[in-house]
C-alpha positions as CSV (number, residue, x, y, z in Angstrom):
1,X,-56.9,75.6,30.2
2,X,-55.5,72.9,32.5
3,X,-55.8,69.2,32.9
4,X,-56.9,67.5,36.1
5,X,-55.2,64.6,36.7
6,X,-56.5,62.2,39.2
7,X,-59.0,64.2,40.6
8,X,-61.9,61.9,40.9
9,X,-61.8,59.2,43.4
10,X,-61.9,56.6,41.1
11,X,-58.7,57.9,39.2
12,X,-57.0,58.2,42.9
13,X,-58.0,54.4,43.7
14,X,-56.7,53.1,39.9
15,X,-53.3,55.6,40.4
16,X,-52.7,54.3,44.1
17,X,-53.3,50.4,42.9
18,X,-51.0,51.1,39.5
19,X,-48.3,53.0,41.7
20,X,-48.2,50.2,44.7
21,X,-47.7,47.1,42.0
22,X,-43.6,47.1,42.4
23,X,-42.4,46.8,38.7
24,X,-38.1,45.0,38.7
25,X,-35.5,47.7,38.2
26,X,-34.1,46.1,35.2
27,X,-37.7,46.8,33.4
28,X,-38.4,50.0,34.7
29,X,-34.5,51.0,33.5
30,X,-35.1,49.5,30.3
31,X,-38.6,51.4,29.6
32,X,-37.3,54.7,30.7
33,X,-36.5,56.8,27.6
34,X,-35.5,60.9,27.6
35,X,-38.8,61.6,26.7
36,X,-40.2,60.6,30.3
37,X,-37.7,62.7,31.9
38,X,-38.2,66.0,29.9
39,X,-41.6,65.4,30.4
40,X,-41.4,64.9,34.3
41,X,-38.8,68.0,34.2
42,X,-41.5,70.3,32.6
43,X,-44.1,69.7,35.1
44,X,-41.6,69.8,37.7
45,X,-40.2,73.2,36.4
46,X,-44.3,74.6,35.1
47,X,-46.4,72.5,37.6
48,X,-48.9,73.3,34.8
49,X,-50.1,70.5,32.5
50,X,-50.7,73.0,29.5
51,X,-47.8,74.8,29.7
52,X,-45.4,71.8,30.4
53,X,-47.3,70.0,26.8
54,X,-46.8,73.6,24.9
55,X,-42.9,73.5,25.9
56,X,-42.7,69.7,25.2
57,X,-44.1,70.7,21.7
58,X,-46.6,67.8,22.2
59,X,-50.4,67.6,23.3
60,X,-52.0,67.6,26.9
61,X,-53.6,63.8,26.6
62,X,-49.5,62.7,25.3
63,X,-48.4,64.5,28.2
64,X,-51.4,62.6,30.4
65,X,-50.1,59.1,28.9
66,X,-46.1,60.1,29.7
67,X,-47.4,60.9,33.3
68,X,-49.5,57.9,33.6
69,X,-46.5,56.2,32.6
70,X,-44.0,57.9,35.2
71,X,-46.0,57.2,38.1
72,X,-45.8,53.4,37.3
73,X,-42.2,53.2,36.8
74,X,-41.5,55.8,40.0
75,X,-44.3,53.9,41.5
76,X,-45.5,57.4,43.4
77,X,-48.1,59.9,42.2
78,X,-45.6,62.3,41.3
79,X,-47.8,65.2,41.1
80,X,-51.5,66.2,42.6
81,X,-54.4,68.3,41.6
82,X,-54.0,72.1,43.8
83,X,-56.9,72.5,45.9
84,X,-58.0,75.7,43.4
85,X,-58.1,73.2,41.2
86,X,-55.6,74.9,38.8
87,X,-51.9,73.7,38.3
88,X,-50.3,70.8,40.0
89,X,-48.6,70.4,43.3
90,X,-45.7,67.8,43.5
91,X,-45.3,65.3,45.7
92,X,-42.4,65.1,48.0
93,X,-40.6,62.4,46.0
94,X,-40.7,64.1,42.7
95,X,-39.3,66.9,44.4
96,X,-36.7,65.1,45.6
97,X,-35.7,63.7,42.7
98,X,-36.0,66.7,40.7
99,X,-32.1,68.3,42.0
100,X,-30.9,64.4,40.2
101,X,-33.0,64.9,37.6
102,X,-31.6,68.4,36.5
103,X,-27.9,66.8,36.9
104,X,-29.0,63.2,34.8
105,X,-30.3,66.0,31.9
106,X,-27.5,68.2,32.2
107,X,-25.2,65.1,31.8
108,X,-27.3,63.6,29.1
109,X,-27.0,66.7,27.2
110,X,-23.2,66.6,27.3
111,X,-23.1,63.1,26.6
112,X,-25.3,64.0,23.1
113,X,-23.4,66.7,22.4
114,X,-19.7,64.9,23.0
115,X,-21.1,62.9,20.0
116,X,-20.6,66.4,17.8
117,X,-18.3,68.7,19.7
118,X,-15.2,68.8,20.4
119,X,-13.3,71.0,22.5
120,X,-9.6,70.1,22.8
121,X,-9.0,72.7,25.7
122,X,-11.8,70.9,28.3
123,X,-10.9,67.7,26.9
124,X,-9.8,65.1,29.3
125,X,-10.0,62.2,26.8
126,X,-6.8,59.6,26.5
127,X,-4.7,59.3,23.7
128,X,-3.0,56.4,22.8
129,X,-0.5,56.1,19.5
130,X,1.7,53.1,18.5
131,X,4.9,54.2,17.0
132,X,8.3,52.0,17.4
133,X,11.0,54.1,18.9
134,X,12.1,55.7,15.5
135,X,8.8,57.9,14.1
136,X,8.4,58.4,18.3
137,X,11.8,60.0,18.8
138,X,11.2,61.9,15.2
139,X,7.7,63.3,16.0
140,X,7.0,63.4,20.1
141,X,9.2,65.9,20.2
142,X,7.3,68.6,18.2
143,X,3.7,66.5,18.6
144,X,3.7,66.8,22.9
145,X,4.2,70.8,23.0
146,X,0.9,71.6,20.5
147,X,-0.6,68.9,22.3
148,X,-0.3,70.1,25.8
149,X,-0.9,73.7,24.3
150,X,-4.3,73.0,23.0
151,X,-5.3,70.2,25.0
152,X,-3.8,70.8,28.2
153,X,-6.2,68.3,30.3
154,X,-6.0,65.4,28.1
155,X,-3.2,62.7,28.0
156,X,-1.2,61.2,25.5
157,X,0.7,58.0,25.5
158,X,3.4,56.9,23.4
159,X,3.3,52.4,22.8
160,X,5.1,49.9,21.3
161,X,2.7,48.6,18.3
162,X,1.7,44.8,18.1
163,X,2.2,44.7,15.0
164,X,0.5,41.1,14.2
165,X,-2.5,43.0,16.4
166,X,-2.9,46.3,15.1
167,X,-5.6,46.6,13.3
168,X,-7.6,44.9,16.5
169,X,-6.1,47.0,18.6
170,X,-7.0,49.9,16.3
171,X,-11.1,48.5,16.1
172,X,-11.0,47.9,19.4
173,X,-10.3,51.6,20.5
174,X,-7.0,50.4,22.4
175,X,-4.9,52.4,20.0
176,X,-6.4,55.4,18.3
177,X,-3.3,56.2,15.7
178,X,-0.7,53.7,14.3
179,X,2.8,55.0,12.6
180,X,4.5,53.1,10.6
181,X,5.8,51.8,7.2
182,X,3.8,51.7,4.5
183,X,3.7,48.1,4.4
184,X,2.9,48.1,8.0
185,X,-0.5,49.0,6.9
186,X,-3.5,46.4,6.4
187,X,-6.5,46.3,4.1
188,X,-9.2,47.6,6.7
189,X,-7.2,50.2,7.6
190,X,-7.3,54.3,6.4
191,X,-3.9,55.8,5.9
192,X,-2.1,58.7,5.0
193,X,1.4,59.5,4.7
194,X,3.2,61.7,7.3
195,X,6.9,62.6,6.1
196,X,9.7,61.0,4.0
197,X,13.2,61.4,5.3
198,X,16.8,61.0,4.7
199,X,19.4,59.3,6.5
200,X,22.7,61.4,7.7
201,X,25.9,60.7,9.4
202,X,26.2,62.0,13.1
203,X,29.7,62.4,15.2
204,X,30.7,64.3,18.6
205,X,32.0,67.7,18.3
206,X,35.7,67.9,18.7
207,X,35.6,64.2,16.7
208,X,39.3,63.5,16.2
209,X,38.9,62.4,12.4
210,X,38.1,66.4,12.1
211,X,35.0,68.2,10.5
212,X,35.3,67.7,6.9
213,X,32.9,65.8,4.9
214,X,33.0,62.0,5.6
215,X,34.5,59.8,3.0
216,X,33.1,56.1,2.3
217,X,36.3,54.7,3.4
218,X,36.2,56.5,6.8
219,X,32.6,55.7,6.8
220,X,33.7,51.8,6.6
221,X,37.4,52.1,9.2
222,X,35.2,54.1,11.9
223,X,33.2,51.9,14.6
224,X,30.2,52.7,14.3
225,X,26.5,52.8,16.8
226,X,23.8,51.0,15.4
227,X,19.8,51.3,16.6
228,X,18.4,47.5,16.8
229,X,15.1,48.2,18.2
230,X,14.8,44.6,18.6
231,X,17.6,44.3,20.6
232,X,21.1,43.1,19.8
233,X,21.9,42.8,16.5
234,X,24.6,44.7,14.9
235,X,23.7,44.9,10.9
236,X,20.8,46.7,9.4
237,X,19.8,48.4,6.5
238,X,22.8,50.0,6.2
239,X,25.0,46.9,5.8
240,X,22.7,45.8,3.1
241,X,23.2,48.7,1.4
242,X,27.5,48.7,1.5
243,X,27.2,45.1,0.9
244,X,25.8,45.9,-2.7
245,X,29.0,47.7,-3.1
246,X,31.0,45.0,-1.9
247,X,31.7,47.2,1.3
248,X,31.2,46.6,5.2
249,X,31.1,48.7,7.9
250,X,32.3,48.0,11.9
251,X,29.6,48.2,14.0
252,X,30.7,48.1,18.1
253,X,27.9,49.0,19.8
254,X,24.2,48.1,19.8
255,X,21.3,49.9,21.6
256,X,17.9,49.5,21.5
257,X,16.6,52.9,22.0
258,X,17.4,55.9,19.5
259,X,17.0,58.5,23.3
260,X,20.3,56.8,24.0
261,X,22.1,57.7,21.0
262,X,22.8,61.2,21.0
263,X,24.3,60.8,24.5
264,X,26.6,58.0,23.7
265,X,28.0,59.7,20.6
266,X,28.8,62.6,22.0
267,X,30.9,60.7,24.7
268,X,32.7,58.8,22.4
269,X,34.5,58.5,19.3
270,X,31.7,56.1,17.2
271,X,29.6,57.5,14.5
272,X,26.0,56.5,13.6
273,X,23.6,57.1,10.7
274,X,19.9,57.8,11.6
275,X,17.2,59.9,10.1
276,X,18.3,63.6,9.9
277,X,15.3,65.3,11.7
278,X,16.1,63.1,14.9
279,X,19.8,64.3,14.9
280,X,19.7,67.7,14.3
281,X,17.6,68.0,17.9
282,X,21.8,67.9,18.8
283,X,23.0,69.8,16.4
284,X,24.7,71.5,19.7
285,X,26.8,68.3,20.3
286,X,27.2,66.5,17.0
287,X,28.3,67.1,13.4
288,X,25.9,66.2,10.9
289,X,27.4,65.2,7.5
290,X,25.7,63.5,4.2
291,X,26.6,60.0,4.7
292,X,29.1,58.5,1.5
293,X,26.5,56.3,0.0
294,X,23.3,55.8,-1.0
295,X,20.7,55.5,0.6
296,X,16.9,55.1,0.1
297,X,14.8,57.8,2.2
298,X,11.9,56.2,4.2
299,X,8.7,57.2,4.3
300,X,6.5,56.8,7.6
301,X,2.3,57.1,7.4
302,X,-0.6,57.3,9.6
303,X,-3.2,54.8,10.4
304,X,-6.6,55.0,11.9
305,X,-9.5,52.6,11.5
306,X,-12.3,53.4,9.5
307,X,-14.8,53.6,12.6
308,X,-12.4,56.8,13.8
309,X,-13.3,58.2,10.3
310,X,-15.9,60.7,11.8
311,X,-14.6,61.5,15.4
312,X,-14.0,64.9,15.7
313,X,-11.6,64.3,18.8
314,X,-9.8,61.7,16.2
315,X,-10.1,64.2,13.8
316,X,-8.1,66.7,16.0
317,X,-5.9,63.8,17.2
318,X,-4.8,63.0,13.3
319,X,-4.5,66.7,12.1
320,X,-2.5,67.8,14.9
321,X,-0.2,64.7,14.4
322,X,-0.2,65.5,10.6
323,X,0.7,69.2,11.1
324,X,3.5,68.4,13.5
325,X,5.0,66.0,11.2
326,X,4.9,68.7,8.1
327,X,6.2,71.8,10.6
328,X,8.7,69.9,11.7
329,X,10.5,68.8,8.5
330,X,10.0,72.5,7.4
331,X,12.5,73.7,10.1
């Protein structure tokens, strides 16, 4: 059985004065909810009052109220009684807004479901992952092919980290992954870690001290390329260690990115000591030997704000990083 809706003349004079009072966008924005758009969807699609409540899973008078309701927020009658008095017929304004209204669902319904599912091969989302040049230079390598392999619309950017900042920057959604050293970290923060690694000794091929293994004496008479990603300086960790020893090393030349490196080594006669998974990329221009003395591995972790906990795009983001960190210090 349907519902006639505005078929007595008194309904059509209350409708027409209800529809003509001219309600401010921002209030009829704010007292739209999804529920009036299924609803005017339904009739649209059933022009039916019964069977627009049955697929709404709610009664005929709701249904009545929610139409009520859209006609004085659309300020038009939306919808009149057919002349058999059976069904509805709509009005040409709902049916021009019905082709808007079937794209507004459509992207509503992603919008809900983005909250849930993921799918890293439509995906056009942005990545963004502080890392100083070091853990870049160890992981992008392996990280960018699985990335662009399974997520082959979205982006990913490589940034300096703020240190002082992170963890606003990590709240705020500017940076959605942080690497770095353990006590990089901050209470606040979730992290994991990604890979520990060792330090070797690097040299050109055809080096002229030959290919045997280095002694600490050579070590110390050899000039030697140090990584200041700071810029400048010419002692690091390394010269702390040798100076435990009572040793020193000669360091000549000072760059600030570790992408130079392999390139000026294997133009020259220096040596340099950097973390072995980064050197043996060049394994087809340099010599890799244990370097004469010890020194301590270091260990580089993963950190995401709590907020990110849930994500499942974060959740890809962190387990791809994770996985690319563990293949690679398996080869």
């Amino acid at each position: 059985m349907s519902v006639n809706l505005g078929n007595r003349a008194g309904d059509c004079c209350r409708l027409t004065s209800a529809c003509c009072f001219e309600v401010p966008l921002t209030q009829r924005l704010s007292d739209f909810d999804i529920g009036l758009l299924l609803t005017l969807d339904a009739l649209l699609k059933h022009q039916n009052v019964t069977h627009a409540a049955s697929r709404l899973n709610i009664t005929q008078s709701a249904l009545s109220a929610r139409l009520t309701r859209l006609r004085q927020l659309l300020n038009d009658p939306l919808f009149t009684t057919a002349a058999s008095g059976r069904g509805m017929i709509p009005t040409p304004h709902a049916l021009a807004l019905q082709p808007e209204l079937t794209r507004l669902l459509e992207r509503l319904s992603d919008f809900v479901n983005a909250a849930q599912l993921f799918d890293p091969a439509t995906s056009k989302r942005v990545y963004r992952i502080a890392a100083t040049d070091n853990p870049a230079a160890i992981l992008a390598p392996d990280l960018i092919p699985r990335f662009k392999s399974q997520a082959p619309n979205a982006k990913v950017a490589f940034t300096m980290p703020n240190k002082p900042r992170i963890v606003e920057h990590l709240e705020q959604g500017d940076v959605d992954l942080f690497i770095g050293a353990a006590e990089d970290g901050s209470i606040g923060l979730i992290g994991q870690k990604l890979f520990e690694e060792e330090f070797v000794t690097a040299q050109r091929h055809g080096h002229p001290r030959g290919k045997g293994p280095i002694t600490l004496d050579e070590f110390c008479a050899l000039d030697h390329l140090l990584i200041s990603t700071s810029g400048g300086h010419f002692a690091g960790m390394i010269d702390d260690a040798l100076a435990e020893i009572s040793r020193e090393r000669n360091v000549t030349v000072s760059i600030q990115s570790y992408a130079l490196a392999p390139l000026v080594l294997a133009n020259s006669d220096l040596i340099c000591t950097l973390p072995r998974r980064f050197l043996k990329r060049f394994a087809q221009v340099l010599d890799l030997f244990e370097a004469p003395l010890e020194l301590s591995p270091f260990a580089m972790n993963l950190f995401w704000h709590p907020r990110m906990r849930s994500d499942p795009a974060h959740i890809w983001l962190r387990k791809l990083v994770i996985h690319s960190a563990r293949s690679s210090h398996q080869e």
